[in-house]
Backbone as CSV, one residue per row, in Angstrom:
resi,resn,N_x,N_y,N_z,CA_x,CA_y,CA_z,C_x,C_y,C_z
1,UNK,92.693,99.467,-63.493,93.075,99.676,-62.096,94.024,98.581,-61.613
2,UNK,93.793,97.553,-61.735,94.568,96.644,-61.736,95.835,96.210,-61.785
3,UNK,96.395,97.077,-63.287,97.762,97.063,-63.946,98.028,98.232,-63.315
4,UNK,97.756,99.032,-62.190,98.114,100.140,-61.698,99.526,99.483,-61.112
5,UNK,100.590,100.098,-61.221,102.027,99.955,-59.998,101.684,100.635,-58.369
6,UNK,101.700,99.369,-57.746,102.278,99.532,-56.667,103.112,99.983,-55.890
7,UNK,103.366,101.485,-55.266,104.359,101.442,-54.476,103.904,101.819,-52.830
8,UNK,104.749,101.646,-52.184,105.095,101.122,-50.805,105.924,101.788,-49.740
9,UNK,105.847,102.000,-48.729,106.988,102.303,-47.841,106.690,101.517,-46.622
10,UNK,107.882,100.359,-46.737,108.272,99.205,-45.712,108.693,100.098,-44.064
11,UNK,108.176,99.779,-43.248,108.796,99.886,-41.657,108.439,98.627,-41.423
12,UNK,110.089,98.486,-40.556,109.783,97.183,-39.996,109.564,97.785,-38.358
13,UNK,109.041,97.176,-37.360,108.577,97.354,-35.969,108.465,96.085,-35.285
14,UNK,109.072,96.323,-33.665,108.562,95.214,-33.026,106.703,94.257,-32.832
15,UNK,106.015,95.037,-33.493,104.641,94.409,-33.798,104.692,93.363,-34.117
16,UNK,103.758,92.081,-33.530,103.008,91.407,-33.581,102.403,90.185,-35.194
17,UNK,102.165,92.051,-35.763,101.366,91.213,-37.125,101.834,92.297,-38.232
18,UNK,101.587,92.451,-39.307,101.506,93.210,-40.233,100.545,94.005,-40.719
19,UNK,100.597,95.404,-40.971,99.461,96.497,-40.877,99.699,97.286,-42.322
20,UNK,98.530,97.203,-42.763,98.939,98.250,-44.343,97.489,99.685,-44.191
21,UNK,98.613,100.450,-44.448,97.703,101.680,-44.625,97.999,102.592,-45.490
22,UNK,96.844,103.386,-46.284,96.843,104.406,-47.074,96.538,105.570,-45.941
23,UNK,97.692,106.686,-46.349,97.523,107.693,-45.361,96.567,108.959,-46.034
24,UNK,96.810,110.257,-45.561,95.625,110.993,-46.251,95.832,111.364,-47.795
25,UNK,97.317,111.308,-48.040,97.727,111.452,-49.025,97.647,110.302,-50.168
26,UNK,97.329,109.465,-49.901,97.172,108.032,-50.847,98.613,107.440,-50.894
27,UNK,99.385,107.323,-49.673,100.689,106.412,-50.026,99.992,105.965,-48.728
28,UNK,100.989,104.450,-49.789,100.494,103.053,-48.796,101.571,102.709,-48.121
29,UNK,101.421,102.691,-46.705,102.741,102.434,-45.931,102.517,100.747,-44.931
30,UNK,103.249,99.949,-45.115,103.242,98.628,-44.559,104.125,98.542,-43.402
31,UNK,103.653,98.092,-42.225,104.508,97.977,-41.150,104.392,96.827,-40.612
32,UNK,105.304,95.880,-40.890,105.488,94.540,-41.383,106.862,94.329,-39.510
33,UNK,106.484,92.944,-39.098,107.242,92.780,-37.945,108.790,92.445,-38.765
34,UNK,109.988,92.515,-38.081,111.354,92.219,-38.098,111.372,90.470,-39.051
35,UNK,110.597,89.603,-38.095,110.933,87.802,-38.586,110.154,87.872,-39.825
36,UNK,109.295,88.891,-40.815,108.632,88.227,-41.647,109.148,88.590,-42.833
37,UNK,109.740,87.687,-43.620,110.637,87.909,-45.241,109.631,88.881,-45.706
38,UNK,110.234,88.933,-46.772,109.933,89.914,-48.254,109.037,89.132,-48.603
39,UNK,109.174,88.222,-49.189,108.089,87.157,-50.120,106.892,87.203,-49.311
40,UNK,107.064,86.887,-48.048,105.912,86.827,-47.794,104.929,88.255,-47.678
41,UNK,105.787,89.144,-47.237,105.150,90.620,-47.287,104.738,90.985,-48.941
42,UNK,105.561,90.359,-49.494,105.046,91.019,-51.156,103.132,89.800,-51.035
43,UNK,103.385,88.804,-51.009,102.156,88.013,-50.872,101.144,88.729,-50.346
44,UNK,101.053,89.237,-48.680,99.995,89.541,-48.724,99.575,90.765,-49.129
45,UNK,100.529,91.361,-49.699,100.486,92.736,-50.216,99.626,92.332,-51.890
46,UNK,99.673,91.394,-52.493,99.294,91.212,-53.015,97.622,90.720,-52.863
47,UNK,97.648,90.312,-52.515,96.433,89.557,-52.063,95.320,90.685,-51.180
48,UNK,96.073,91.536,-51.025,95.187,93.107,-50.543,95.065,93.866,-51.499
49,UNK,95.699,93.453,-52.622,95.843,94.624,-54.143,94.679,95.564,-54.263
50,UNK,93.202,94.808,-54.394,92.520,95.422,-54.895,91.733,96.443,-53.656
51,UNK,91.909,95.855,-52.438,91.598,96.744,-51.484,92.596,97.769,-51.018
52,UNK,93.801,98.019,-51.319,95.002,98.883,-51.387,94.724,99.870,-52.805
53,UNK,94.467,99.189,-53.349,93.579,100.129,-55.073,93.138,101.208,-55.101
54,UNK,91.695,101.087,-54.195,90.402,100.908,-54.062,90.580,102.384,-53.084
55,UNK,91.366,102.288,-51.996,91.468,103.252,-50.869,92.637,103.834,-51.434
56,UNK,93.572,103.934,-52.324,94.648,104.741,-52.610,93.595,105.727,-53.521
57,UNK,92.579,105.549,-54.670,91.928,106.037,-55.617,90.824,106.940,-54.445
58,UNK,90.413,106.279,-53.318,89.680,107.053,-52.795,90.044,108.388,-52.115
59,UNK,91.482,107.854,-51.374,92.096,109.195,-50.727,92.861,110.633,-51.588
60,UNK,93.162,109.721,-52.854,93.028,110.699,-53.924,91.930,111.574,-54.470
61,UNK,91.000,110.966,-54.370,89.751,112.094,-55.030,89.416,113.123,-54.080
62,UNK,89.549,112.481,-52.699,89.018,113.217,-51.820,90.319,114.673,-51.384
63,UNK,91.913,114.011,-51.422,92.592,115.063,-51.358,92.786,116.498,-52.078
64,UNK,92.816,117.215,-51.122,93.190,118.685,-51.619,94.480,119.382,-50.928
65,UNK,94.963,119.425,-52.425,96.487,120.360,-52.705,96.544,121.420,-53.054
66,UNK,96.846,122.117,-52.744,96.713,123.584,-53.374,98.497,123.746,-53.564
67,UNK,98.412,124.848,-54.577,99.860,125.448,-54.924,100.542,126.004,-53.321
68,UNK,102.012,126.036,-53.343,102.316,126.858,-52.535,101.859,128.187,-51.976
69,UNK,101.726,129.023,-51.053,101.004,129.896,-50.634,102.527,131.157,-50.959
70,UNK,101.847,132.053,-51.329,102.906,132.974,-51.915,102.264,134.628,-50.397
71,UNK,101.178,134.440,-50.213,100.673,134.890,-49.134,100.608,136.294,-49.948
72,UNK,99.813,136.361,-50.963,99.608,137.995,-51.267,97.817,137.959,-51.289
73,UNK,98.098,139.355,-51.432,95.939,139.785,-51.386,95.278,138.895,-52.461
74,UNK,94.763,138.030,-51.767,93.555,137.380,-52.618,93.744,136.181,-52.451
75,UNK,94.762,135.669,-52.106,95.137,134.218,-51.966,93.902,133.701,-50.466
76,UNK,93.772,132.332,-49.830,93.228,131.803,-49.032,94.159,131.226,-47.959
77,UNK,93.664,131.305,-46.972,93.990,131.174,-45.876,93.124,130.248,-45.129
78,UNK,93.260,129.308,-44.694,92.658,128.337,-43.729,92.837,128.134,-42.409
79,UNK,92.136,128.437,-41.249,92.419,128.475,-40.230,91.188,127.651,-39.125
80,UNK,91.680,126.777,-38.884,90.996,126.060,-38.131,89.444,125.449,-38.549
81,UNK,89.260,125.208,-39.847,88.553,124.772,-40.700,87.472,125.377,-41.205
82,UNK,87.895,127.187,-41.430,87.383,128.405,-42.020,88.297,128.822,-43.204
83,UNK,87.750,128.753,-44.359,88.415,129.770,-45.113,88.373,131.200,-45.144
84,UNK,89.686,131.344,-45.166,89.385,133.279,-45.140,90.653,133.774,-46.403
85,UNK,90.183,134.966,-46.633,90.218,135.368,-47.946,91.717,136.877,-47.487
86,UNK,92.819,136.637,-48.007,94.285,137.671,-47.547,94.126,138.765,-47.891
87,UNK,94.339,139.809,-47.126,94.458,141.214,-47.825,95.700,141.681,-47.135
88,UNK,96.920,142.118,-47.639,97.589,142.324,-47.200,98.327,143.915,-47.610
89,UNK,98.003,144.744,-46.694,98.028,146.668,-46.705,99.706,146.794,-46.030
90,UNK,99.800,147.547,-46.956,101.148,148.178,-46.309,100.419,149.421,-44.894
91,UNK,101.722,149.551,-44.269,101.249,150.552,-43.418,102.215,150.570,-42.152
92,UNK,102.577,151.680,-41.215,103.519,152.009,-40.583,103.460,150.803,-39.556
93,UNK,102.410,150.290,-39.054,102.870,149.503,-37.854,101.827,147.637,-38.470
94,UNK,102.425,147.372,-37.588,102.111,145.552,-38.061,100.922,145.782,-36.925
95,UNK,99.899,145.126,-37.412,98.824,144.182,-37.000,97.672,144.103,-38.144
96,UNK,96.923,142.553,-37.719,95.904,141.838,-37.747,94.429,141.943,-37.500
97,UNK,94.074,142.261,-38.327,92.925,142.260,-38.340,91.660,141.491,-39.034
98,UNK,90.999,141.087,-38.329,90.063,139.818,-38.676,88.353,140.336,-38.844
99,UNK,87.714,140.042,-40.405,86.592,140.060,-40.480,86.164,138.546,-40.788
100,UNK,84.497,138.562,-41.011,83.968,136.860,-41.076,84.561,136.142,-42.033
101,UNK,84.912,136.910,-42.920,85.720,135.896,-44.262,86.988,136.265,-44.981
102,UNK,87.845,137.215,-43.778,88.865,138.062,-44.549,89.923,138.383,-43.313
103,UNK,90.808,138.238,-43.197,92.429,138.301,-42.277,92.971,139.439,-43.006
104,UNK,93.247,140.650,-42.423,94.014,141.829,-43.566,95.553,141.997,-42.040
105,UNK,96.383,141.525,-43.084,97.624,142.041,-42.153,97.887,143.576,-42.846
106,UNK,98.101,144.235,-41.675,99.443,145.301,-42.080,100.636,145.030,-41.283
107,UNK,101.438,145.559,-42.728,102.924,145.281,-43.152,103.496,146.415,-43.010
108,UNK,104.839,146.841,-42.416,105.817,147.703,-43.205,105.846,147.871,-44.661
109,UNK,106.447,146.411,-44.692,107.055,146.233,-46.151,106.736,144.930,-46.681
110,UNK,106.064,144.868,-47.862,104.996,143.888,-48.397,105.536,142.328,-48.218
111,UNK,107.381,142.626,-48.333,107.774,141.515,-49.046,108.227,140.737,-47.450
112,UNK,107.407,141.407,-46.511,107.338,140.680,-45.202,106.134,140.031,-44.669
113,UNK,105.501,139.856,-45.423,104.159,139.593,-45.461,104.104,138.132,-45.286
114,UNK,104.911,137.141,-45.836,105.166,135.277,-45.899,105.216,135.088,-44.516
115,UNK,106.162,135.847,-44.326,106.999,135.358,-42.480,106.122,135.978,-41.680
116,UNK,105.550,137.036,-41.745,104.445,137.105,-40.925,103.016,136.677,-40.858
117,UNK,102.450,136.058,-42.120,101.319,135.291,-42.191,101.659,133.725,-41.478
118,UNK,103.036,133.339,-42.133,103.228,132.166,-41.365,103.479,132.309,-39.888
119,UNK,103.872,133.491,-39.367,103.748,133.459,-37.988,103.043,133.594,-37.194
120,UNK,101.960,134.332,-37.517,100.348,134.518,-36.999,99.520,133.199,-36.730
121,UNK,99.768,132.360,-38.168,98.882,131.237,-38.226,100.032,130.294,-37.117
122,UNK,100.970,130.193,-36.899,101.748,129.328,-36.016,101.566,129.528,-34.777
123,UNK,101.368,130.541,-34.196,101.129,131.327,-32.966,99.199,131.196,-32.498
124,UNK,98.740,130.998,-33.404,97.342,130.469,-33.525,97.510,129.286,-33.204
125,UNK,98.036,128.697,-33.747,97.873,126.844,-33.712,98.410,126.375,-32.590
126,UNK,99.850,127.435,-32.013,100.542,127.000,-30.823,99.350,127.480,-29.779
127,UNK,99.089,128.274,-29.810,97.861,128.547,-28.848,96.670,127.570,-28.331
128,UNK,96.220,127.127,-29.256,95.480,125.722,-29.271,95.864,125.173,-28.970
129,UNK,96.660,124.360,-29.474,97.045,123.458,-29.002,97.622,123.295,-27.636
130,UNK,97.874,124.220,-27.210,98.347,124.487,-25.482,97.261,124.451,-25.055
131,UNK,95.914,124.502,-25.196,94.478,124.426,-24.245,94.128,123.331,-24.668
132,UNK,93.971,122.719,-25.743,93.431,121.365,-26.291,93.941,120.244,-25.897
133,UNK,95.138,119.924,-26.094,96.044,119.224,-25.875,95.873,118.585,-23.808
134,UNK,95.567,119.713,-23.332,95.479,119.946,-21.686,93.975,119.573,-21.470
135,UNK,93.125,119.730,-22.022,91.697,119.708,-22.553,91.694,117.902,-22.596
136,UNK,92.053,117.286,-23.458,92.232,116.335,-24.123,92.374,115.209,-23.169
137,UNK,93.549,115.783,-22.388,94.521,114.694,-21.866,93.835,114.584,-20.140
138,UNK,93.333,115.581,-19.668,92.508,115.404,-18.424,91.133,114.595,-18.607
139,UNK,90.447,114.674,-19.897,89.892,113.699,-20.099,89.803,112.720,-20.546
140,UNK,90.873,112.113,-20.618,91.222,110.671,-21.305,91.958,110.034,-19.650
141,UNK,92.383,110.897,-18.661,93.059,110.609,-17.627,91.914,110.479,-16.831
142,UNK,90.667,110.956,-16.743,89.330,110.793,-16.151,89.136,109.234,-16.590
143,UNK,89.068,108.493,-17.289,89.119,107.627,-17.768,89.858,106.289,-17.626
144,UNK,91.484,106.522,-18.031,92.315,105.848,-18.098,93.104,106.202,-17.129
145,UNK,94.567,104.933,-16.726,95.483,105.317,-16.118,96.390,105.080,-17.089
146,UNK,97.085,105.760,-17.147,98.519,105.545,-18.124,99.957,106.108,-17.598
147,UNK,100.857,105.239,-18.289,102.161,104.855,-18.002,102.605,106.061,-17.108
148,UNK,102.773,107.640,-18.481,102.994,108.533,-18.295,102.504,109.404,-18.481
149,UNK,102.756,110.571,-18.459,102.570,112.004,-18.891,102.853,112.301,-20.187
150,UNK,102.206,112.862,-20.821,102.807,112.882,-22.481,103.898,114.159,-22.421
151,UNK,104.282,114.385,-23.273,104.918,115.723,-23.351,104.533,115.942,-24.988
152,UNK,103.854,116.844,-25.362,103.129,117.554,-26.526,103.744,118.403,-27.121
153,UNK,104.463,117.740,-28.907,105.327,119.056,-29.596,104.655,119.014,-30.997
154,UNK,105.398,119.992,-31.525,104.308,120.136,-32.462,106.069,119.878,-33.769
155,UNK,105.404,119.214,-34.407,106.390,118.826,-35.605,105.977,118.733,-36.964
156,UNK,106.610,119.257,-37.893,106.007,118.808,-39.297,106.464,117.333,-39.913
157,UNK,105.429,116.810,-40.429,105.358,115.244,-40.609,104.909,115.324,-42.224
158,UNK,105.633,114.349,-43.142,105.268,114.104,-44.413,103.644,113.555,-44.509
159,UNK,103.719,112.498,-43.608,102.852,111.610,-43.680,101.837,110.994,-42.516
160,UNK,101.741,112.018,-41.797,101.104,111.596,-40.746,100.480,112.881,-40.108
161,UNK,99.240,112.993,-39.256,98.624,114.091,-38.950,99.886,114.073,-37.657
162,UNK,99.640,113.032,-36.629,100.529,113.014,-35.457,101.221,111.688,-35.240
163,UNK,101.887,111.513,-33.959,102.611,110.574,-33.880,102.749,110.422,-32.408
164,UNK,102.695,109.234,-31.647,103.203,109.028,-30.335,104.421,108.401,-30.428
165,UNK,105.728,108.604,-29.433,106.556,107.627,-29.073,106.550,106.769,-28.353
166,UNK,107.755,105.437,-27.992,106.867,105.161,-26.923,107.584,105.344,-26.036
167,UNK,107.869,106.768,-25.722,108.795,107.214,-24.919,107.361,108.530,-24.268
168,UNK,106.614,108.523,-25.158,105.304,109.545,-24.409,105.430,110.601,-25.213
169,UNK,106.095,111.107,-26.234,106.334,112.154,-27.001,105.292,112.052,-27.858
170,UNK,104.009,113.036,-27.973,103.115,112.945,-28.680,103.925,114.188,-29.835
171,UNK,103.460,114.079,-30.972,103.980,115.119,-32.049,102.888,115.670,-32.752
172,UNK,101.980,116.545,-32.909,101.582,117.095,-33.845,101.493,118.035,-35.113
173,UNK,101.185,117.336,-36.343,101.609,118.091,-37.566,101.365,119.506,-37.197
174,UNK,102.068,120.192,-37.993,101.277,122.103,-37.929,100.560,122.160,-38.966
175,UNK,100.768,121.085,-39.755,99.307,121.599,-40.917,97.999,121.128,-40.790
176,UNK,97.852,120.769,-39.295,96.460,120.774,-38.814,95.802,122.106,-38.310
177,UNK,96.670,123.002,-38.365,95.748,124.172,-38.082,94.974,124.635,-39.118
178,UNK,94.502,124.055,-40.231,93.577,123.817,-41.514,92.702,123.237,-41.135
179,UNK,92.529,122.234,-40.092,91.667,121.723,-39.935,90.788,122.194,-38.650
180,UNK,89.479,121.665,-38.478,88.371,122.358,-37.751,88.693,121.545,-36.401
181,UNK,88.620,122.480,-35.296,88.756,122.301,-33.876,89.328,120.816,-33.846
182,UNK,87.371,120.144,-33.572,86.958,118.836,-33.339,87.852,117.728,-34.401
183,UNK,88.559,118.245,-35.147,89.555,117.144,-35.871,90.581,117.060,-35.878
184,UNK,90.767,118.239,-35.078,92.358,118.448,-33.862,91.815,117.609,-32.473
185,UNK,91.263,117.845,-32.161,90.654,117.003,-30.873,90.606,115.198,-30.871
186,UNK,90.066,115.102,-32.026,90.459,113.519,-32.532,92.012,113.274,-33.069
187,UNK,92.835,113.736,-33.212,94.070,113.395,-33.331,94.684,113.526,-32.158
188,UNK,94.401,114.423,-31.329,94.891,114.601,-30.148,94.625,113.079,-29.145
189,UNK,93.541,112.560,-29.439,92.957,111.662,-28.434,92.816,110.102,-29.109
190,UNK,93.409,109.870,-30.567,94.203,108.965,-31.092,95.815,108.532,-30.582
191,UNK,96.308,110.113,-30.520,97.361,109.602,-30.305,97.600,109.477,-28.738
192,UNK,96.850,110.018,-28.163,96.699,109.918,-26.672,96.267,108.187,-26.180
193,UNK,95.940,107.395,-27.078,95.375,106.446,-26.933,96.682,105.413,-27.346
194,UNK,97.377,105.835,-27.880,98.569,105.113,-28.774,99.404,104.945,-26.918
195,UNK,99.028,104.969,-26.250,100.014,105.796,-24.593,99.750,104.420,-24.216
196,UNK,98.465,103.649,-24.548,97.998,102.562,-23.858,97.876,101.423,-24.929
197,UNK,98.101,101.222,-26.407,97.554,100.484,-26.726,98.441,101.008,-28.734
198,UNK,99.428,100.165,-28.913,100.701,100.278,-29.944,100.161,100.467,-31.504
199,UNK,99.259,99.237,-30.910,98.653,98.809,-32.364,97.120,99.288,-32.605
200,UNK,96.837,99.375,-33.866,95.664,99.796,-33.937,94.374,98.593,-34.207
201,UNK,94.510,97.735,-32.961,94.150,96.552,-32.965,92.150,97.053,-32.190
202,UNK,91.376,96.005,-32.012,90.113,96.199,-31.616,90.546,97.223,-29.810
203,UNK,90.692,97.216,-29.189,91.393,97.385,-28.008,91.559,98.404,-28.084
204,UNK,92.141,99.508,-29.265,92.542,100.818,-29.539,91.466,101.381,-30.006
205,UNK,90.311,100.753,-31.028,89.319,101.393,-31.325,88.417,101.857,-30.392
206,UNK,88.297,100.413,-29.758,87.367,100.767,-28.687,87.754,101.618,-27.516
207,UNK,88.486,101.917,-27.116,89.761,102.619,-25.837,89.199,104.473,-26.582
208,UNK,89.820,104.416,-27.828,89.203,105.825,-28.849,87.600,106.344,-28.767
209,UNK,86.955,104.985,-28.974,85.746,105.709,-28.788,85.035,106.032,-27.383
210,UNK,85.259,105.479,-26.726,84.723,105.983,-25.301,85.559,107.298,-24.954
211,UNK,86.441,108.043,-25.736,87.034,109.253,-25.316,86.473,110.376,-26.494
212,UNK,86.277,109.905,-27.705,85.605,110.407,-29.025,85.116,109.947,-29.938
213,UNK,83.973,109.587,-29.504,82.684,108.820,-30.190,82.784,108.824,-31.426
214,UNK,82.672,110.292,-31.868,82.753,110.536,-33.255,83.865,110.317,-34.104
215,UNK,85.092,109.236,-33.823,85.957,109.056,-34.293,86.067,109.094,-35.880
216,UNK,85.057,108.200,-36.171,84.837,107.575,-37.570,85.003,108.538,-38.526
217,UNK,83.805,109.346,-38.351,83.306,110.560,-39.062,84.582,111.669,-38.882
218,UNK,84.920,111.500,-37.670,85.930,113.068,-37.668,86.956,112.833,-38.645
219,UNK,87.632,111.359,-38.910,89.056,111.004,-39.268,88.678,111.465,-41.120
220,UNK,87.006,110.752,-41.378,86.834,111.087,-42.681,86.980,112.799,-42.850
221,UNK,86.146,113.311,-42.389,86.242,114.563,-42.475,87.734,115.484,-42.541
222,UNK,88.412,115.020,-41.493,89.799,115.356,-41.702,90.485,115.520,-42.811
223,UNK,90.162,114.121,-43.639,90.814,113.621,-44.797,90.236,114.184,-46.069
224,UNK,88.926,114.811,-45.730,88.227,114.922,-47.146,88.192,116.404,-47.103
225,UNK,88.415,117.151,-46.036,88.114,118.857,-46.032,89.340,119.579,-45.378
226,UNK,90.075,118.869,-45.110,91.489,119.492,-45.003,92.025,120.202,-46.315
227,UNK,92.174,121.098,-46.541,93.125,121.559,-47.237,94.829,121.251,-46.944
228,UNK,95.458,121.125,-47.729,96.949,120.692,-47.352,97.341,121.346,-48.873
229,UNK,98.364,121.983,-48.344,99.715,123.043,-49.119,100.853,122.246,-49.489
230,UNK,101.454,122.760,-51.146,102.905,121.863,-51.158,103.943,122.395,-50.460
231,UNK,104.774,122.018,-50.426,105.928,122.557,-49.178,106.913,123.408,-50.204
């Protein structure tokens, strides 16, 4: 484990101190301030080796990849942290239909079946997230006062579930609609927390949990029962 290679993706940021993290995917990303050399960033990067190891090997075992989704009968479908099982019927008019463990679209024409599974599940997730998001943010505003108003988009991200600016632009991945409600709800109210507080310093944890207790557990869960697709 040891002689394992290291790799890295450097951001530099106006921060304070230097922050290393393995994301869900097992890349380790360092966000190191502007004044601090290389040498010294390779140092303590070193000197974290075996705890950078340790959590890259863990977020690996726990990740799940599946092949690209080709979206024909039999393949899986994940929706909001249910698997359901594709059947996809030809037939004169388009719609959806949903049993406990099975989504059957009808199609015109079969080979329309991608663009409309991906549009169903997008139109799902945009849906949610328009009540959650509103859900979320009235109760964190029960709470807190903050700068601004967020404005809530939904973006695809390599490496990150979501993202705040600090312009108030919250972003959420779309390949969280794989994941179950309550672990959309904790990303929502992470990054809602990012509004007041940059770093993920004691101040942010604690700010997080008085809005979602269950932080801890949800973020694992996220990470370990998400399904995630190659692109």
């Amino acid at each position: 484990m040891e002689n394992f290679e290291l790799n890295y993706s450097l951001k530099r940021s106006k921060r304070k101190t230097l922050g290393i993290e393995v994301n869900h995917k097992g890349e380790v990303i360092v966000t190191a301030p502007d004044y601090i050399p290389m040498d010294k960033i390779e140092e303590v990067i070193q000197k974290r080796r075996s705890w950078i190891l340790e959590k890259v090997k863990e977020k690996e075992k726990n990740l799940q990849i599946q092949p690209k989704r080709k979206y024909l009968s039999g393949e899986s479908v994940y929706l909001f942290g249910r698997q359901y099982y594709l059947k996809v019927i030809k037939s004169n008019d388009y719609y959806v239909e949903m049993a406990h463990n099975r989504i059957n679209f009808y199609v015109r024409d079969l080979d329309e079946a991608e663009a409309k599974v991906t549009e169903y599940l997008d139109n799902e997730f945009r849906s949610l997230i328009a009540y959650k998001t509103a859900e979320c943010l009235e109760t964190f505003q029960d709470r807190y006062s903050i700068p601004l108003v967020p404005e809530f988009k939904i973006r695809k991200m390599a490496k990150r579930w979501g993202s705040c600016t600090k312009d108030g632009v919250i972003n959420l991945n779309p390949t969280l609609v794989a994941a179950s409600v309550e672990c959309i709800e904790y990303v929502i109210f992470h990054e809602l927390t990012h509004l007041l507080h940059h770093d993920h310093d004691e101040e942010f944890f604690r700010t997080l949990k008085s809005v979602c207790p269950k932080y801890k557990e949800l973020k694992e869960k996220l990470e370990k029962e998400t399904v995630l697709f190659e692109d």
